[in-house]
C-alpha positions, 0 to 999 in steps of 0.5 A, a space after each residue: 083883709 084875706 087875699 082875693 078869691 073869686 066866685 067857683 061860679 065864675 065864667 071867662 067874661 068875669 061874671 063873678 063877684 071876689 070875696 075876702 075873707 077875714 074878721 072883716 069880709 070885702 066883696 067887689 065887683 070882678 069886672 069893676 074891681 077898682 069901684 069899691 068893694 062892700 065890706 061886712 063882718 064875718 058875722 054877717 057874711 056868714 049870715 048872708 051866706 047860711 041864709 042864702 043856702 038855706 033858701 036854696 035848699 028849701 027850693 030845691 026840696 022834693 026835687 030829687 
């Protein structure tokens, strides 16, 4: 797996969630990095990802 990157939205407390990327992807916890990390494929990841930003975008229609 990809060397750990954490979240552009994360804050001085660790907030956050770390992501991995690769043919596999790893996502843990910043706080909690020695509990466990989800593990998916970049298939999937890229799934969760398009889906996420899609709800987003129909949120935020019409309001520009």
């Amino acid at each position: 797996m990809a060397e750990w990157q954490k979240s552009s939205h994360s804050n001085e407390n660790y907030s956050c969630v770390e992501v991995a990327l690769g043919p596999v992807v790893g996502v843990r916890d910043t706080k909690a990095r020695g509990a466990g990390q989800l593990t998916v494929s970049a298939q999937a990841w890229r799934s969760a990802v398009d889906h996420a930003f899609s709800r987003t975008d129909s949120a935020n229609a019409g309001t520009a």
